[in-house]
C-alpha positions as CSV (number, residue, x, y, z in Angstrom):
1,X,-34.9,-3.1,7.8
2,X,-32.1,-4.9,6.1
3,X,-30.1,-3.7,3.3
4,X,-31.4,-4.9,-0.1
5,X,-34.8,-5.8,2.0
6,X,-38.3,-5.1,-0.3
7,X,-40.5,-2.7,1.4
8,X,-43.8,-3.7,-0.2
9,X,-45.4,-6.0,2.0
10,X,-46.9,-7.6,-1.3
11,X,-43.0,-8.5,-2.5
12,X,-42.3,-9.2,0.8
13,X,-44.7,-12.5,1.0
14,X,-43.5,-13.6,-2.4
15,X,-39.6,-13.1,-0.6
16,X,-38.5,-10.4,-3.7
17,X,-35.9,-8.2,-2.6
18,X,-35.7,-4.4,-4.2
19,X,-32.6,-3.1,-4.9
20,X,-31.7,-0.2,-2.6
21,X,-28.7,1.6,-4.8
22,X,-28.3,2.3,-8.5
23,X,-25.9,-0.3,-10.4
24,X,-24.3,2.6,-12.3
25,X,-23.5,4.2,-9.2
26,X,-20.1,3.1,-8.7
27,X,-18.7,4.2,-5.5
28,X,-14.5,4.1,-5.7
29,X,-13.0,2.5,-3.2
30,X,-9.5,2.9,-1.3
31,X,-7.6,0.1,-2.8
32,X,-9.0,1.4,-6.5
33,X,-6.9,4.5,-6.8
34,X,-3.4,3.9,-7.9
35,X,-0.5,4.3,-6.6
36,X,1.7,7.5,-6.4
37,X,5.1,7.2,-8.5
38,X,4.4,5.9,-11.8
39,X,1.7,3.3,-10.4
40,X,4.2,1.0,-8.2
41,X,3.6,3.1,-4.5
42,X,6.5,5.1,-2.7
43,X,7.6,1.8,-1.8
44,X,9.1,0.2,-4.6
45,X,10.0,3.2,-6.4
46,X,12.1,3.5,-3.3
47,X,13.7,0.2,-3.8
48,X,14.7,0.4,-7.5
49,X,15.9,3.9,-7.3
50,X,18.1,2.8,-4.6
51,X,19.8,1.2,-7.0
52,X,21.5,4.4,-8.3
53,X,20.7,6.5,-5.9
54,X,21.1,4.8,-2.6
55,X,19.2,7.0,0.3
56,X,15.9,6.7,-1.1
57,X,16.2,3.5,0.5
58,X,16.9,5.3,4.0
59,X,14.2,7.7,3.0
60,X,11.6,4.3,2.5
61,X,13.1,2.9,5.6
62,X,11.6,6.4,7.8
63,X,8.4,6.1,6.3
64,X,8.2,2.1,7.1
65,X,8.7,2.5,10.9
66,X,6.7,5.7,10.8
67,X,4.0,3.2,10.2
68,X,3.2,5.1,6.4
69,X,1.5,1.8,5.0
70,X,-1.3,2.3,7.6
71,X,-2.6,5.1,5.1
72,X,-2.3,2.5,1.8
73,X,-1.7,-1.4,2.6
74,X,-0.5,-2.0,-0.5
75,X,2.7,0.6,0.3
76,X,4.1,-2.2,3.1
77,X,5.8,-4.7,0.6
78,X,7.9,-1.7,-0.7
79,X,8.8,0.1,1.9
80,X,10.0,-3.3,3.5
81,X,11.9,-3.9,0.8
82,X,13.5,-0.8,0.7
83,X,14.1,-1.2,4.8
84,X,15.8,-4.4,3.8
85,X,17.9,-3.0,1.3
86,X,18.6,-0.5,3.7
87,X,20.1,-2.6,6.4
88,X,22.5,-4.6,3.8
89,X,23.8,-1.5,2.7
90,X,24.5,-0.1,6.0
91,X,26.3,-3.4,7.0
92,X,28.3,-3.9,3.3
93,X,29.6,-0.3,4.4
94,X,30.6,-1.0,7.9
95,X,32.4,-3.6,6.7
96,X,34.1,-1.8,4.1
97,X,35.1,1.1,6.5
98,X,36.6,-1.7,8.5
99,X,38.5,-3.4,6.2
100,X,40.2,-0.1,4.9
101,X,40.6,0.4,9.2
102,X,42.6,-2.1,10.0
């Protein structure tokens, strides 16, 4: 049997389909949940905070290359981001710390 398929011989003839499930039986899917912080994902909470406070974009940085998107897709864009962010700052630092070196 296929899903969706009538199982009256009668409607099968006239090629009716039944349906299976209730139309106000709305299962929730993955993606239909928001987000954690405020609706925008770890991600890009990360990233703006980082602004001010500027190891929230080392913390998004961990939980990008621990492969945290693979529990939420939509996280990825974020934490990149903030793994971006993250590597600017560390080299605008270094070159700071150099320049007051030498």
């Amino acid at each position: 049997m296929f899903k969706g398929q009538a199982t009256d011989t009668a409607d099968r003839e006239k090629g009716k389909y039944t349906l299976i499930r209730d139309p106000e039986d709305f299962q929730v899917g993955i993606y239909d949940k928001p987000l954690p912080c405020f609706g925008c994902g770890i991600g890009w909470f990360s990233f703006l905070l980082g602004f001010v406070f500027p190891l929230m974009w080392y913390y998004a940085t961990i939980l990008y290359f621990g492969n945290y998107y693979h529990k939420d897709p939509r996280e990825r864009a974020g934490l990149a981001a903030s793994a971006i962010c993250a590597m600017v700052c560390s080299v605008v630092l270094l070159i700071i710390i150099l320049v007051l070196l030498f």
